[in-house]
N, C-alpha and C positions, 0 to 999 in steps of 0.2 A: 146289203146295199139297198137304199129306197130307190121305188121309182120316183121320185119327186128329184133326185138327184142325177138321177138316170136322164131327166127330162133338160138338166142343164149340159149336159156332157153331148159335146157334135160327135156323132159316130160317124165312122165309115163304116161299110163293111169292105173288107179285103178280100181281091179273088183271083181266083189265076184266071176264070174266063174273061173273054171280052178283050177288049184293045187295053192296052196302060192308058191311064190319064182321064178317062170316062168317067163321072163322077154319077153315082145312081142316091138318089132321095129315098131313104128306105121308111116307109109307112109305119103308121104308130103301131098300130095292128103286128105287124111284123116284128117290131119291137117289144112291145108286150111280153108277144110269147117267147124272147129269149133273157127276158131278164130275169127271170128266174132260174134257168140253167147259169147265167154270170154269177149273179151271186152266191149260189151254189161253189160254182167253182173258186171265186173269192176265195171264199171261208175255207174251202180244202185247200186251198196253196196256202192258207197265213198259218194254219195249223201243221203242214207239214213243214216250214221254214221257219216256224220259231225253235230258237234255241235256248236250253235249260240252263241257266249261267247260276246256279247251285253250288256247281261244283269250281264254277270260276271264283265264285265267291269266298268258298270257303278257303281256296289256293291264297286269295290275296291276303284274308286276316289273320293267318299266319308271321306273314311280313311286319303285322301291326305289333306296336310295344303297348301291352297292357298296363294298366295302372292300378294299384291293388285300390278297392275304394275303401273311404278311411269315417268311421262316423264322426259329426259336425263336430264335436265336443272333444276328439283326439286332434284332428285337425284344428281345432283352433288354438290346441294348446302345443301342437308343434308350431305352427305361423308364431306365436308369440315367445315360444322357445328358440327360433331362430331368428325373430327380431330383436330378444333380446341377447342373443348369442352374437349378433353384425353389431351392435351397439357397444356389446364391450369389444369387439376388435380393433372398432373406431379409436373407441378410447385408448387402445392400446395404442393405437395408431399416433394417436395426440401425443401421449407419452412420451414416446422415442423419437418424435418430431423434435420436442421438448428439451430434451436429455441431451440429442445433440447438438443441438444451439447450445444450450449450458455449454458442452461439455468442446464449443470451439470447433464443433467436426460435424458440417450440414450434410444433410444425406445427398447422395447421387441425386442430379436431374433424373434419373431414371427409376430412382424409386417414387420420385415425388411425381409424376406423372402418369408412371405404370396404370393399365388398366386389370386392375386383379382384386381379387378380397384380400383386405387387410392384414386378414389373417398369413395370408401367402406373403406379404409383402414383409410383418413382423418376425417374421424367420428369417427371411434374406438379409434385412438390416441386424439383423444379431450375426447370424453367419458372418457377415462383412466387418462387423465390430470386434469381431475375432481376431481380424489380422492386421486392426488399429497399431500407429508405431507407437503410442499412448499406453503403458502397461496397465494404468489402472482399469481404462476402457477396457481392453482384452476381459482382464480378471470380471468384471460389472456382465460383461457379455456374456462369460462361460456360466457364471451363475445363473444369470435369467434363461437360460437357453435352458438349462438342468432343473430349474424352479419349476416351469411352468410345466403343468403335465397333459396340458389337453392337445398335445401336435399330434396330427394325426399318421396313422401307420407310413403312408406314404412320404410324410416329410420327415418324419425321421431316418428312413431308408434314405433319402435327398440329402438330411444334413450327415448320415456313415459315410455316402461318399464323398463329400466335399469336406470336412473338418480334417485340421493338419496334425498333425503330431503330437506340438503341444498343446492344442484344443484337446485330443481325445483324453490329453492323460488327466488337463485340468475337470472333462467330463466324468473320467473316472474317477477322482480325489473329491467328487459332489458326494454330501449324504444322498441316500436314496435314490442316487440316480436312475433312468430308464437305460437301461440296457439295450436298447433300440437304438441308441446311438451310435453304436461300436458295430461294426463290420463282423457278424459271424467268421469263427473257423470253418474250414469247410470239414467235412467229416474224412479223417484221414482212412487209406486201407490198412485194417487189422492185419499187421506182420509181426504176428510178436516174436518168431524165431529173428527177422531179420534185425527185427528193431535190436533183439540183444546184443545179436555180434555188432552191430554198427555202434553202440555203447560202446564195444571192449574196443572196438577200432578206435574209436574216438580219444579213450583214454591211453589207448597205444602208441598215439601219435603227436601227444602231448612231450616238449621238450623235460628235461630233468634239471634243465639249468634255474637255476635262483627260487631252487625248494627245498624245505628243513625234510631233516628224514621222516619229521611226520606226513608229510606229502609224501614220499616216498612209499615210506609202511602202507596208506592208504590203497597207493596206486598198485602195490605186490598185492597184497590183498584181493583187490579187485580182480587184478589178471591170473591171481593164481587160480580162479574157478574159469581161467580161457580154456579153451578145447586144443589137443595135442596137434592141430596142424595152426594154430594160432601161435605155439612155442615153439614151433619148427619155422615159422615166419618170422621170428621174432630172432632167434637163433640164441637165444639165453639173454637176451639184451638187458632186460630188468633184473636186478640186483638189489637186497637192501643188506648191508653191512658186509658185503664183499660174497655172500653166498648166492647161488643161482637159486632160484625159486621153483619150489618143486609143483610143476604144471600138472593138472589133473586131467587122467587119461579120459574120461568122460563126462559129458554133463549129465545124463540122462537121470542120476539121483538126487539133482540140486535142481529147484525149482526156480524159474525163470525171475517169477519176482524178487527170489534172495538173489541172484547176480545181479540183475539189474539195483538194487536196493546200495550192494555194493560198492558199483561203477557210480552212484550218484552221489554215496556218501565221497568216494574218494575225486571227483568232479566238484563237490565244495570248496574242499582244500586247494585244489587248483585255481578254482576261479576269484582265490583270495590273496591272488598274484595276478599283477596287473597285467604282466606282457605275457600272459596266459589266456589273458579272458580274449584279445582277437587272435590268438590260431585257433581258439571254440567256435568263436563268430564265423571265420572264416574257412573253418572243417561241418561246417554245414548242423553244426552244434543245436542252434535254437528251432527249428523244425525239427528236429532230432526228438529232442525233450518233448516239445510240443505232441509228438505223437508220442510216447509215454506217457504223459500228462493223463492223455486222451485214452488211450488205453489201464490205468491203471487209475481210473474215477474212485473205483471204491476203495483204494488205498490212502488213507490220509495222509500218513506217512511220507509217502513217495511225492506225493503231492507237495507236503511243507519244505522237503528236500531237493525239490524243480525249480519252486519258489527263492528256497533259500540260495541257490545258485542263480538266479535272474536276478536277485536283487543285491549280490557281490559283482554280477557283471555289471548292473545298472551305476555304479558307482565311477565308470568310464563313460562317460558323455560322447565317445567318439562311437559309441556301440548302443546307441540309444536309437536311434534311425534301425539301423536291425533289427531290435527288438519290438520295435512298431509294426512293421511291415512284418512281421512272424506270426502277429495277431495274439502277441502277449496283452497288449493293454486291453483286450475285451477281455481274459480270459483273468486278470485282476479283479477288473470291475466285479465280475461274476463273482469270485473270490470274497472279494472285498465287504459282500452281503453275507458269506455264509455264516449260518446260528454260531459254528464253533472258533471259540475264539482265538484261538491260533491259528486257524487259518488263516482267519481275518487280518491279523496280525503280521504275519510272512506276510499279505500282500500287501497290506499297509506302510512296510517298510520297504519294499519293493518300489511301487509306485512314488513314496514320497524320495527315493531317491533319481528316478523318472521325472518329477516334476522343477525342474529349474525356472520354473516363471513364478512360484509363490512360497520357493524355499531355498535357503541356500544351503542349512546342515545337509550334510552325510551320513547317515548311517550305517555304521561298519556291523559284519556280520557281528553275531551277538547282539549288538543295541537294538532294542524292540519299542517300538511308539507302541502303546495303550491308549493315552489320550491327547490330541487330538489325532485319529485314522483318516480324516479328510481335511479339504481347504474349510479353517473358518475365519465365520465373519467377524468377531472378536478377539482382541488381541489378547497376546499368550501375556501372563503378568510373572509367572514363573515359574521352573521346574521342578518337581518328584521325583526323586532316582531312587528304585527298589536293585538291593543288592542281593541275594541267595548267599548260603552256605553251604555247607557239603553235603555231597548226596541230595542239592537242591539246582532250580530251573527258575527260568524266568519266569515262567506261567506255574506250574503244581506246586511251587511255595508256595503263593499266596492265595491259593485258592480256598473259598469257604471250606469250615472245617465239615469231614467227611462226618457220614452219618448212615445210618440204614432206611431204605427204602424200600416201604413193603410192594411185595407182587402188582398190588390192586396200581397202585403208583406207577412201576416199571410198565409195565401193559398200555397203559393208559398215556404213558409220558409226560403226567406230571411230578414235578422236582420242587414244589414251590417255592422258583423264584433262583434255585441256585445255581452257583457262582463258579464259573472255574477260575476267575481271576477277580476278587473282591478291588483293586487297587481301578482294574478297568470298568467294572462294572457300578460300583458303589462310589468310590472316591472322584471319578469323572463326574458323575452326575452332582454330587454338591459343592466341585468348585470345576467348575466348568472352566473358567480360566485359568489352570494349571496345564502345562504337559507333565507328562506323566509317562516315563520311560522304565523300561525294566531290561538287567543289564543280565547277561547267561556267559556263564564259564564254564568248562570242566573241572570238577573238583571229586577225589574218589575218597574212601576212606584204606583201601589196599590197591598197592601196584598194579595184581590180579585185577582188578575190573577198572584198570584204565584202559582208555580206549586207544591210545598209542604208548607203545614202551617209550620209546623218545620223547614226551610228554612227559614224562617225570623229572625230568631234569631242568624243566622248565614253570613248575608250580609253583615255588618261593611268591611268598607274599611280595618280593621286591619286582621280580618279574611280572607277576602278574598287574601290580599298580601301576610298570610303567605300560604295558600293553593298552589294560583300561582307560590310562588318562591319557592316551594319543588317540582314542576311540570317542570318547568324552569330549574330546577337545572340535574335532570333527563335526560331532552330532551337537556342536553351540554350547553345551555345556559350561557354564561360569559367565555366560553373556546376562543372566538376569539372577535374581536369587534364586538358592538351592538348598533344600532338603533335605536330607538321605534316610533310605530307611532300611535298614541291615537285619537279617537275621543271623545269628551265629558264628560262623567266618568269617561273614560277609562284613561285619562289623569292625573286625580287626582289617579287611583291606580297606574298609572306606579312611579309618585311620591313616592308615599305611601314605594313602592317596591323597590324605590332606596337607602329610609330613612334606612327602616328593613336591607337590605345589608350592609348598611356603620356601621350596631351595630352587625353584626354577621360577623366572624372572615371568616367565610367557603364560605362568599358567598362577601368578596373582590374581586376576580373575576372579579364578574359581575358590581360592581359599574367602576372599574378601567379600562374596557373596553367597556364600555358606552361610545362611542362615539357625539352622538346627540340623540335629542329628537324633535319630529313634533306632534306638537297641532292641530286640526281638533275642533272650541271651544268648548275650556275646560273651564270652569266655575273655575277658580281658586278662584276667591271671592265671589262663588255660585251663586244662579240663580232666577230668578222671579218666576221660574216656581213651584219649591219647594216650596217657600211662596204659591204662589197660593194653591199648594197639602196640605197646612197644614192648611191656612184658611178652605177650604171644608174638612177636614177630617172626617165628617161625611160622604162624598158622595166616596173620594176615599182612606181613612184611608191607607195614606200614607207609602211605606214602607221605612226602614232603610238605603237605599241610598238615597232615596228624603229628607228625615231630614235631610241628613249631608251636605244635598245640598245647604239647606238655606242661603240668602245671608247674607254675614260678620258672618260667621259663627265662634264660637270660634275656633272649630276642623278645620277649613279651615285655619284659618289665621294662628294657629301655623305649619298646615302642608306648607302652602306656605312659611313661612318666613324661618323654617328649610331646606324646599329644596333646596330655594334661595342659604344659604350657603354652599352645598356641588355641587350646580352646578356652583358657581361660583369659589371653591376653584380644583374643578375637568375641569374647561374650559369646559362645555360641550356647544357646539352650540346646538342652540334653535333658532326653526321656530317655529313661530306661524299663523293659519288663525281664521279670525272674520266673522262671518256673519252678513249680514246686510238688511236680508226681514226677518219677521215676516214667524212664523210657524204653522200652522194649528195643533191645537191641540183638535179635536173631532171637530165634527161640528158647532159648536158656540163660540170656542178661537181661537182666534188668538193671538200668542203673541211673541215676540224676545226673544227665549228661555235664550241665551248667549248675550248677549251689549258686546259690544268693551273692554269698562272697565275692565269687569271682565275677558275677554280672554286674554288681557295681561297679560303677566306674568311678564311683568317688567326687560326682559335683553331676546336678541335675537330679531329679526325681524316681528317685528307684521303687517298680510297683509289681508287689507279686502276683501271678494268677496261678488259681489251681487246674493246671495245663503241663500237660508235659515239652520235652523239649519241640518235637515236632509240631504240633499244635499250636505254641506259641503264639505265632504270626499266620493263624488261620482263624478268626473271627467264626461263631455260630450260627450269628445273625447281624443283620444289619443293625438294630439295634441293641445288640448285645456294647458288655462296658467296655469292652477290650476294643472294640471298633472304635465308638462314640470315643473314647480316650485318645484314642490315635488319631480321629480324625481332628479333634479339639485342638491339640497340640500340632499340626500342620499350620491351622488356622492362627494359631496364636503367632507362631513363627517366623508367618509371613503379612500377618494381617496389615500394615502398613500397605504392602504392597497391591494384595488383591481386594481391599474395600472400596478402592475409587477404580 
């Protein structure tokens, strides 16, 4: 403190002597000498009562939100990455401004006001166009919703939980859809002991009314590996053919997956019976499976046989809300991606009988879509129907022909390029406008490895065409031109099925839009191989396709000579292939299942390959002639149809 400041400041001094109120004039002199003790004492009080706020400081910039700094030259390429990221929002925005004037349906006051980013706002207007009473809108909706891939984590969590029913499944039937759309399963608790017996309950509690004894055989089956206080509850209840079924006293040497494997095969056959599939629903059936599903991932098997029974319950519309809310339809979608293609498949067939807003066939067990697996944007011009033979499938007929693949390959996982379904993978792709369906029967060449006794009495080529063509008929079949393309058997029932059509009035249709037929040899005047099966019929006591199979067979000749006339008064083209190596039939036959002979059919083009019988209708490459010839003759058969 200066004395020059000292000199403006009126002091007192204060004292306790003397009267109160005395006021004393204190001398300069006398002042002098204490300004220097004041100052003194000043500067020790300001240094004892300053306080170090250090540590207040660093208390507070804690509280503060940092910002990472960004150099000018990132920084100005985010500013301009998300100027031009709000700029197409806008535009987006414009768009569906746009679309719904077209489209007679103005958005809410409430979106057109909203204060929010675009972006937020072009999701809600698709959400909301979802539940347009306008079907095309819905459809235009679910696609853009599924198109666009830039929503963010959060609004797809937004639009799982708001999307209905039929929005998720039209989300699932999208190519490529984001899976962010569908509401995860929750992860269920690993019971597998309990999961089983709730299996065998489930099929225990299944009625017996309005099922052939092939349901039956399945369902003994199954419960014959129940546990002995399961047949003491039961009290001998299940029977097939009047005899009780002999219950095993323990599980502990059958493994959990072959019972289960069982209970699911024989839960097929059930659920291929309508007033079956709700006491499933309603025995707490579809969470059931769902945790097997869940539990038995590395089983593909088990998997295609979960599927394959969701998508015979799906075929009841009143069980479709259950199977939503079970969190089947994410558990498609997911599906519906995977590399192999029968998975893909079971759910393909699944979901499109789930989807009643952009389809109206059915498909019954057995009928397998190949192409189109989801909704498309072009229309279908006509149908491919792949039939199998005996000891053939819908998918391992026609799959590229086998081959050996070295070590370095296996290891490594590449196959180049191959096929397990040439028809889905090859034939989709160059006419895209095709469906392309592939049909699965049981067919054996001995009784022994049929998969129900009762099933034999039910293989006749007569039975089997009428079962197909009430299947066919479902899944649209005969509603546009058709195809067919037969290997071996399969050829004699596509026959069979064009005979039955031309005598039933309802199924004109389908004779009249029959465009061609492709033979893979077909044994029109039957086969060596048949004799051979009936001479040893003690060793493989032949079943009811291999007798009909018999060469110059009576039933052959009348069917061939009838077909003869309604393909010749219908024009239908006809291609034919022969094989011409001998086929390994068990380890000591060899024999030319189909000769030349009998693969003609006597009108259309008859072409040999040197292919044995198996092989025939399995291409080596996509460019191989056997393809390129097959796929030619499609083209030609329907070309009217699928050029415009």
């Amino acid at each position: 403190m200066s004395v020059a400041a000292l000199r403006l400041i009126r002091c007192r001094r204060l004292s306790t002597a003397g009267p109160p109120g005395v006021k004393k004039v204190i001398q300069w002199r006398t002042l002098s000498k204490g300004c220097l003790f004041i100052t003194y004492e000043v500067e020790a009080l300001d240094k004892a009562v300053t306080i170090d706020t250090s540590a207040i400081l660093r208390e507070k910039y804690k509280s503060y939100i940092y910002l990472k700094a960004i150099p000018s030259d990132e920084k100005e390429n985010l500013t301009l990455t998300y100027k031009a990221r709000k700029e197409l929002h806008k535009a987006a925005r414009r768009f569906l401004e746009i679309s719904s004037r077209l489209l007679l349906h103005s958005l809410d006051e409430h979106f057109s006001h909203v204060d929010a980013d675009p972006h937020e706002v072009a999701l809600w207007v698709l959400l909301k166009r979802t539940q347009s009473p306008n079907k095309a809108i819905r459809l235009q909706a679910v696609r853009e919703l599924a198109e666009y891939h830039h929503w963010l984590d959060y609004q797809y969590q937004t639009a799982a939980q708001v999307i209905d029913q039929r929005t998720a499944v039209g989300l699932a039937r999208t190519p490529k859809v984001d899976l962010r759309f569908f509401l995860r399963t929750p992860s269920l608790p690993d019971m597998e002991d309990v999961t089983e017996d709730e299996l065998r309950m489930l099929l225990a509690s299944l009625p017996q009314s309005e099922v052939d004894k092939c349901v039956q055989y399945f369902t003994s089956l199954a419960l014959r590996e129940s546990t002995q206080s399961l047949a003491a509850q039961r009290g001998g209840l299940w029977c097939f053919g009047g005899n009780g079924l002999p219950y095993a006293q323990s599980l502990t040497t059958i493994p959990s997956e072959k019972v289960e494997s069982f209970c699911l095969q024989a839960l097929v056959q059930h659920s291929k019976v309508q007033s079956h599939c709700d006491h499933i629903v309603a025995s707490g059936g579809l969470p059931l499976l769902q945790r097997v599903y869940q539990l038995r991932r590395d089983s593909l098997k088990i998997q295609r046989n979960i599927v394959r029974i969701i998508g015979n319950l799906a075929l009841n519309e009143s069980v479709h809300q259950p199977i939503a809310q079970s969190g089947w339809v994410c558990v498609l979608a997911e599906m519906m991606q995977s590399p192999h293609i029968m998975q893909a498949s079971h759910a393909a067939r699944a979901l499109a009988n789930l989807d009643r807003e952009a389809a109206n066939e059915k498909y019954q067990d057995g009928i397998y879509i190949l192409h189109p697996q989801t909704r498309c944007n072009q229309p279908i011009k006509a149908d491919v129907l792949f039939i199998h033979g005996i000891l053939g499938a819908a998918f391992k007929t026609w799959r590229q022909k086998d081959r050996i693949v070295s070590q370095e390959k296996k290891e490594t996982g590449s196959t180049d390029d191959y096929t397990e379904c040439w028809p889905k993978s090859w034939l989709a792709a160059d006419c895209p406008n095709l469906r392309v369906l592939s049909v699965e029967y049981d067919s054996h060449l001995s009784d022994w490895m049929a998969k129900c006794p009762a099933e034999n009495q039910r293989k006749s080529l007569a039975y089997r065409s009428r079962e197909l063509l009430n299947k066919l008929k479902q899944a649209g079949i005969g509603e546009r031109p058709v195809v067919w393309v037969a290997h071996s058997m399969g050829g004699l029932l596509v026959k069979k099925m064009l005979l039955d059509a031309s005598e039933d009035p309802d199924l004109h249709g389908l004779l009249n839009n029959t465009k061609g037929i492709m033979f893979y040899s077909v044994p029109h005047n039957g086969t060596l191989m048949a004799e051979y099966s009936v001479n040893v019929r003690y060793l493989l006591f032949p079943s009811i396709e291999v007798r009909e199979l018999c060469k110059d067979s009576p039933a052959l000749l009348s069917l061939n000579e009838n077909f003869l006339k309604i393909a010749k008064e219908k024009e239908f083209k006809v291609l034919s292939f022969a094989e011409t190596l001998p086929t390994n039939i068990g380890p000591m036959i060899k024999i030319l299942v189909v000769p030349k002979q009998s693969a003609d059919l006597g009108i259309g083009e008859l072409i040999e390959v040197n292919v044995d019988h198996l092989n025939i209708c399995k291409p080596e490459r996509k460019d191989s002639f056997l393809y390129m010839r097959s796929l030619q003759f499609i083209q030609e058969a329907l070309q009217s149809y699928i050029s415009h």
